[in-house]
C-alpha positions in Angstrom: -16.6 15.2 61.1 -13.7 17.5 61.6 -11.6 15.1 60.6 -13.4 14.8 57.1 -13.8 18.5 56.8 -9.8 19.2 56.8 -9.3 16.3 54.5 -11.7 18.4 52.3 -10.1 21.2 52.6 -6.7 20.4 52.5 -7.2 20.0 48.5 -7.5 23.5 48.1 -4.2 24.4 49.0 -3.0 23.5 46.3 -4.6 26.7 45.1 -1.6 28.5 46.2 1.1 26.7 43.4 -1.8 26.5 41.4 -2.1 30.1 41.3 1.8 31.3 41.2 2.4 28.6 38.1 -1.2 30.4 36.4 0.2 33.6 37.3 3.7 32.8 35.3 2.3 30.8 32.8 -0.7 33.1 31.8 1.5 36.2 32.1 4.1 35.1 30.2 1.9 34.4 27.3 0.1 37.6 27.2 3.5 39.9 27.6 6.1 37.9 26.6 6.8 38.5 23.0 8.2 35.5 20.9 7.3 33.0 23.3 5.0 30.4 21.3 7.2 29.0 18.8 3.5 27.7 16.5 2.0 28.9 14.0 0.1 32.3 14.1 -3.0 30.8 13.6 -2.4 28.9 17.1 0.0 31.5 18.7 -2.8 34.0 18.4 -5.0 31.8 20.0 -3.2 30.8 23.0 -2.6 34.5 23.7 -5.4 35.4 23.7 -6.8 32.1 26.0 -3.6 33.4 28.3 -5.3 36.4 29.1 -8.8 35.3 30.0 -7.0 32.8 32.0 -5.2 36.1 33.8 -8.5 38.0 34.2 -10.7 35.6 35.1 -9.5 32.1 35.5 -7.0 33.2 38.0 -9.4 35.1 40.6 -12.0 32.6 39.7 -10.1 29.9 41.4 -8.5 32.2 44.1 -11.8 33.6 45.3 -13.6 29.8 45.1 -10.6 28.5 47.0 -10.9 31.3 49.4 -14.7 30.6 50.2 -14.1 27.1 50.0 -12.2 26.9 52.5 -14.7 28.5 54.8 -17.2 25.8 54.3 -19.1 27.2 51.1 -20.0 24.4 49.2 -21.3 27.0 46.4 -17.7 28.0 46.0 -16.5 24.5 46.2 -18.4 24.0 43.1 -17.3 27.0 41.1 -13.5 26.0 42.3 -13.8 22.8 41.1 -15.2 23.8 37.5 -11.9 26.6 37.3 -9.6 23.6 38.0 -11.9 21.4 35.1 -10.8 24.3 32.8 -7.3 24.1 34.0 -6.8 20.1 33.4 -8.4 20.5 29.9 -6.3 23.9 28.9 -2.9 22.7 30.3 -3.1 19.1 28.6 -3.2 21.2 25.7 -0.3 23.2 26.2 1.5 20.2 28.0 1.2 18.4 24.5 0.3 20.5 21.4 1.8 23.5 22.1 5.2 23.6 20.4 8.2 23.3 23.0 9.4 26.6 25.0 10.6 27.6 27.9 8.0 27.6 30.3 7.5 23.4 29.1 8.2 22.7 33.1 5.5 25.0 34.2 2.7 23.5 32.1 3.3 20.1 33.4 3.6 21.4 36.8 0.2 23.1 36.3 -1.2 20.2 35.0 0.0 18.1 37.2 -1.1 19.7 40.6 -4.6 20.6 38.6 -5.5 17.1 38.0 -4.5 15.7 41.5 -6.5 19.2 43.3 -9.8 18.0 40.7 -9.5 14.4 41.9 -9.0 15.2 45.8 -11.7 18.0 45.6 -14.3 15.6 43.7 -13.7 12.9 46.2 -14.2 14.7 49.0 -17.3 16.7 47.9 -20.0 15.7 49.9 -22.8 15.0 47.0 -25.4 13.9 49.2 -25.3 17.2 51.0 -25.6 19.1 47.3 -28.6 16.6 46.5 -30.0 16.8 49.7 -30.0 21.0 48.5 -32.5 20.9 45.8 -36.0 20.4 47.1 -38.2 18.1 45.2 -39.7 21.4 43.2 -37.0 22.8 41.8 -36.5 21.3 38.2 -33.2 20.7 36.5 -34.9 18.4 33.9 -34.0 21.8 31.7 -30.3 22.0 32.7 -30.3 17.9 32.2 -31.6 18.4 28.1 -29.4 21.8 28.0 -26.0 19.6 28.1 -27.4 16.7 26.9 -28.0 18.9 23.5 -24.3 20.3 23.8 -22.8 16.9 24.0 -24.9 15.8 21.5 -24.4 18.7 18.8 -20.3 18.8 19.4 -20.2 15.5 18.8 -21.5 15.9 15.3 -19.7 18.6 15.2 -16.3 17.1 16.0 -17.2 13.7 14.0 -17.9 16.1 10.6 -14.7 16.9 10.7 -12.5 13.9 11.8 -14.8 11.2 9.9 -14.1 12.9 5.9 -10.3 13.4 7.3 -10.0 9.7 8.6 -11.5 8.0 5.5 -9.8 10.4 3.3 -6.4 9.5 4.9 -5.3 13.1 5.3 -5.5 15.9 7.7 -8.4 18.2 8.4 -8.1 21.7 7.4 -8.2 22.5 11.4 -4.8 20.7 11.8 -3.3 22.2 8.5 -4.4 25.3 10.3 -2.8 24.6 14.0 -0.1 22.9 13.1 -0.2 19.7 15.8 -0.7 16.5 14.8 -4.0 15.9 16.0 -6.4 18.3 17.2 -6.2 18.2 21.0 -9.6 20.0 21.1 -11.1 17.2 19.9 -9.2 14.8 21.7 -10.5 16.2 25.1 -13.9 17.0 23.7 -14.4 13.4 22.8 -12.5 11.3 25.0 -13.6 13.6 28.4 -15.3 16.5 28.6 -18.7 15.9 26.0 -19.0 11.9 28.2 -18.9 14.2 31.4 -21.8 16.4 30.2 -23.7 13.5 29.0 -22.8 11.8 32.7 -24.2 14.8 34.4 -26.8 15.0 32.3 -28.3 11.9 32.9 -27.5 12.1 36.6 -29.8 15.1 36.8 -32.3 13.7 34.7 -32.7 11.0 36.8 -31.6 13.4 40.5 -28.4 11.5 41.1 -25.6 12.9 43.5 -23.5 12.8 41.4 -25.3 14.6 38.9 -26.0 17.1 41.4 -22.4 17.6 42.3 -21.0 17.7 38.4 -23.4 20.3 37.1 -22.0 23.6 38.9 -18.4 22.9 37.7 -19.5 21.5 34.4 -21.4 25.2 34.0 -18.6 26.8 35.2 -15.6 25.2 33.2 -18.6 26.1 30.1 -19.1 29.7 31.1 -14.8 30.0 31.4 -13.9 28.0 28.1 -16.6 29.9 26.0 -15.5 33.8 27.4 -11.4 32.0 26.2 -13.2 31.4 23.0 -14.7 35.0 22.7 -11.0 36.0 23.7 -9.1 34.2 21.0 -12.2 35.8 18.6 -11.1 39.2 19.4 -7.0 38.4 19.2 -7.5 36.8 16.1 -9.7 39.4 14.6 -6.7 42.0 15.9 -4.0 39.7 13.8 -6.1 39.8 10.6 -7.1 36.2 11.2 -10.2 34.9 9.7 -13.1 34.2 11.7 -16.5 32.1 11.3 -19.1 34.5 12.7 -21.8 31.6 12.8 -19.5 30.4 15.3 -18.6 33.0 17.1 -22.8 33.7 17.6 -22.9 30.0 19.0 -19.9 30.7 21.3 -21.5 33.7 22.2 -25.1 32.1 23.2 -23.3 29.2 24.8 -21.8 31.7 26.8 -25.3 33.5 28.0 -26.9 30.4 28.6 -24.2 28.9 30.4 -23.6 31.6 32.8 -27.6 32.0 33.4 -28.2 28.1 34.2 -24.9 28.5 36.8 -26.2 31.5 38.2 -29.6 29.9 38.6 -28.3 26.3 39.8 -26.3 28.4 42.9 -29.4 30.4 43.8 -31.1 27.4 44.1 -28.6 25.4 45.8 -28.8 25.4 49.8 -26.4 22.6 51.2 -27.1 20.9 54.3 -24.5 21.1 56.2 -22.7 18.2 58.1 -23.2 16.8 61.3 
């Protein structure tokens, strides 16, 4: 088993570029003045996403690294779900995001993101997680919780690109951004809403896998909704307007999200291996 555990491990040292490219990247965008070259609309936003990726992203995946590497599977978890966040934010700023001069350092985060996510998944043990949870404690509730969020962004995300695609002309959100498509979408459809419906039904029915996908899915939620709250506030600062329905569901999504990870690593007591 030793040999398995340092394979496991060995994933998270990618941590370390991980975190000097964040560092760069995220700090740039928060102090560097004249560095987005987009419109204000998405300028504003990306600062503001820069610094809850500097405040909390960053020691996020430091500290889960950290514990990970001392055989917390807990931390595993919450490690995996920072570097969820970072594939889906740097594929944005990898491709949307107008060119600049930190183009390199995106693809370079992306890049070692995506290959840390795959190695870490893969070598999660998700019997172990499964084997946690005693037959009494329920995650039925967490299963119908993202179930309900897949479900409602999808009709969401569909209201808006369905009336564009028919019409034959952009949505007001692209107007707005300034991108061709709306990335958001993009990764909301294509990735991120299928994983919640996948982890979902793998709770629902007390899969592994299921098991294993719900900590980072909660985490990457709890991370991407505080960004959202963040780009609220910078907006608000550059006389942007805001939707405060929105900003109410943000803010709920962000509560609940936070609770149900709290609750799932209280409850959580991997056996260890052999």
């Amino acid at each position: 088993m030793r040999k398995n555990a340092g394979i496991s491990s060995g994933w998270l040292w990618l941590t370390v570029p991980i975190a000097i490219l964040l560092t760069v990247a995220a700090g740039s965008g928060v102090f560097v003045r004249g560095l987005y070259r987009d419109t204000t609309y998405l300028v504003v936003q990306a600062m503001g996403q820069d610094a809850i990726t500097l405040v909390a992203v960053l020691p996020t995946l430091v500290v889960g690294a950290f514990f990970a590497a001392r055989g917390s599977q807990r931390a595993r978890l919450v490690w995996l779900g920072g570097l969820i966040y970072l594939v889906y934010t740097y594929v944005g700023y990898a491709f949307a995001v107008r060119f600049n001069p930190l183009f390199l350092v995106y693809v370079a985060l992306l890049g070692c993101s995506t290959y840390a996510l795959i190695g870490g998944l893969v070598t999660t043990d998700r019997a172990g997680i499964k084997a946690g949870f005693t037959l009494n404690s329920s995650v039925k509730a967490l299963s119908i919780y993202l179930a309900v969020i897949a479900g409602l962004f999808y009709l969401i995300w569909l209201s808006d690109a369905v009336p564009a695609s028919l019409a034959g002309k952009p949505s007001q959100s692209l107007i707005d951004n300034g991108t061709p498509t709306n990335f958001v979408q993009v990764l909301d459809m294509a990735w991120m809403l299928p994983a919640m419906a996948i982890t979902a039904v793998g709770l629902w029915r007390r899969q592994p896998l299921g098991y294993t996908l719900a900590a980072p899915v909660l985490t990457f939620l709890v991370l991407l909704t505080l960004a959202i709250l963040s780009m609220v506030v910078f907006m608000v600062q550059a006389g942007q307007p805001v939707v405060i329905p929105q900003v109410v569901i943000y803010g709920v999504l962000f509560i609940v999200s936070i609770g149900g990870l709290i609750w799932y690593l209280k409850n959580l007591d991997p056996v260890p291996a052999e």
